[in-house]
N, C-alpha and C positions, 0 to 999 in steps of 0.2 A: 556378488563381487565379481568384478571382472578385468582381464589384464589389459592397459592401456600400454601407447604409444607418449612419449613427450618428447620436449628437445633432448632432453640425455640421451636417448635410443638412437636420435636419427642425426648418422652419420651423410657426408658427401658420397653419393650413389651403397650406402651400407646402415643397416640398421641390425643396432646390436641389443639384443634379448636376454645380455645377460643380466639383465638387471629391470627387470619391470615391475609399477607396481599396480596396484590393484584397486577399484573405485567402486560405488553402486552403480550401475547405469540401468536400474527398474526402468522399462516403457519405452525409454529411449535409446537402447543399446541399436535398435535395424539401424537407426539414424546415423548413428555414429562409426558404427561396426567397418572394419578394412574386407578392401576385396580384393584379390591380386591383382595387380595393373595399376591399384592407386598410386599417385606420386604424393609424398608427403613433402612438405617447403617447411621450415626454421621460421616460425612468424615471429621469433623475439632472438637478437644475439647481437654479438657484436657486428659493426657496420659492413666488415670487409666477410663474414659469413653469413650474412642476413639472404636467405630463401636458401639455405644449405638444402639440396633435394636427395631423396630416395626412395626408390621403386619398391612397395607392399610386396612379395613375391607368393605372400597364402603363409609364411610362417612366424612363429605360430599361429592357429587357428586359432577362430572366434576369440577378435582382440580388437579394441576400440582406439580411438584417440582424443587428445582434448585440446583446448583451447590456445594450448603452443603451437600447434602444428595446422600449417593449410592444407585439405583433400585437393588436388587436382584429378579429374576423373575426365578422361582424354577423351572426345565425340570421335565421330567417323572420318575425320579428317586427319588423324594426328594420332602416331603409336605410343605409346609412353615410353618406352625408350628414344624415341626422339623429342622428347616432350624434357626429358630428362635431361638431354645433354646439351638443349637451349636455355634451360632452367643453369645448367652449371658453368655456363657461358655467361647467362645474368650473372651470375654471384660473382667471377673473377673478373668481370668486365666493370664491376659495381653499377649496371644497369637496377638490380632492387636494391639497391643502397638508396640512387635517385628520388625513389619511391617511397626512402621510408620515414618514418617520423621516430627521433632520437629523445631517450631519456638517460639522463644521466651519459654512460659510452653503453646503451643497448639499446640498436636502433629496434623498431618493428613494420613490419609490414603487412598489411588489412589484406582479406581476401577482395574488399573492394578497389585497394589499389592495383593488387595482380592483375584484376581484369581488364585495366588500360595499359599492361606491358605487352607490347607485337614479341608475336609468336611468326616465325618463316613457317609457311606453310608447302613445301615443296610436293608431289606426287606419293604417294605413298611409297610405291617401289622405290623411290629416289631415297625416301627417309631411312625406310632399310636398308639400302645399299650405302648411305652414309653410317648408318650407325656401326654397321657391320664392321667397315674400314676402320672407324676411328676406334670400336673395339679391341682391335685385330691390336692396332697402334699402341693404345693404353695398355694393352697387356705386356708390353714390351717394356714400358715405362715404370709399369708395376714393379717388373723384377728390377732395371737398374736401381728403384726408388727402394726394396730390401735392401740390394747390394751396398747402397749409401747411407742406410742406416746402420748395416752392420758396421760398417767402416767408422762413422761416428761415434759409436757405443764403443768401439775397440780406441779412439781416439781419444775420448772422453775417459775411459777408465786410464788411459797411460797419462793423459795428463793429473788427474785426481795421484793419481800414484807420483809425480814429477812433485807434485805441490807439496804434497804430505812428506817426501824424501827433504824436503830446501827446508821446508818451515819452521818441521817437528826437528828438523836436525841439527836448528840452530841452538835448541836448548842445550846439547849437548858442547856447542862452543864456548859456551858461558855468556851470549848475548844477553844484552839487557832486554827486558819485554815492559811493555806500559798500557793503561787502558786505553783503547779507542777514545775515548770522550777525553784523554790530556793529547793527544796527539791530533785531532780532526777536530771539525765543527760537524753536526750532527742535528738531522730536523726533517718532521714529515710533509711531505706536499700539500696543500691547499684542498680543505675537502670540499667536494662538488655539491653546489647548488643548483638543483634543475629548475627552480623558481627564477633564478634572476639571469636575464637577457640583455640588459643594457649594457650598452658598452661594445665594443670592438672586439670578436671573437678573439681567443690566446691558442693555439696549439698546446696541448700539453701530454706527456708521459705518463701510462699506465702500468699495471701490473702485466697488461699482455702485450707491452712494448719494449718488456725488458726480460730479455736470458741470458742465461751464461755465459759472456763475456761480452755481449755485443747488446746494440738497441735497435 
């Protein structure tokens, strides 16, 4: 038995181990097996994260991957970190969106299709003196993107607290309360068939197009 990689682990430029699980891979484990410097791509997700990437860095050791996830393994031309952050460039740009072929709302994308996505092939020293930069940059971004989170989680619990004070406090005015279904109409959305294509494409609203207060 041995620990694999899948889409759960692999985050945009981060992959998280805390959760792995574990397959036979007899015979074929050389084949499959990560090596640092490999880039891992998201071959199945939603549209606007479809080729989600992240750089193998060796941890943990002797660990494989399957069939969610595409090896990019960089030639003499191309660092993986700049391999990286053209790959995270596709994904927000939805260049492998382009690419991909959709079931249901989870597009996918084939390791044969990756290999007709252009890659900028700039000098090598150029790619590390870009990556370096735009590292330098993201690190900056990182922390205001904490600092906005704290800020939301501190906004988020004062409003939860606002709601619960107005709501729960009407009981004690003697308000009248009534079921949802005497006061609204009430109904699930349309469930998706991937079979049928005829007809005039509709936009429609998912589970991951809707949070807490906004769409």
């Amino acid at each position: 038995m041995r620990p694999y990689l899948r889409v759960a682990n692999v985050f945009e430029d981060r992959i998280d181990v805390t959760d792995l699980k574990e397959m036979d891979f007899t015979d074929v484990f050389d084949r499959y097996k990560l090596h640092p410097g490999d880039v891992l791509l998201n071959e199945g997700q939603t549209p606007e994260l479809l080729g989600r990437p992240a750089i193998y860095r060796g941890a943990p050791e002797d660990v494989a991957f399957t069939n969610s996830l595409i090896r990019f393994k960089a030639g003499p031309s191309v660092t993986p970190e700049w391999a990286l952050l053209v790959f995270r460039h596709h994904m927000h740009s939805g260049r492998f969106k382009r690419e991909s072929r959709i079931t249901t709302n989870i597009a996918h994308l084939s390791a044969t299709r990756l290999k007709t996505v252009e890659c900028p092939v700039p000098p090598l020293d150029e790619q590390r003196r870009i990556v370096e930069l735009l590292e330098e940059n993201l690190s900056h971004l990182d922390a205001a993107d904490t600092e906005l989170t704290r800020a939301q989680s501190k906004s988020d619990a004062l409003l939860l607290t606002a709601l619960r004070s107005h709501v729960e406090g009407l009981r004690s005015t003697g308000a009248q309360f009534a079921r949802i279904g005497e006061v609204a109409e009430t109904n699930l959305g349309k469930m998706l068939d991937a079979k049928k294509s005829n007809g005039e494409p509709t936009p429609y609203l998912a589970n991951i197009n809707v949070r807490l207060g906004t769409i």
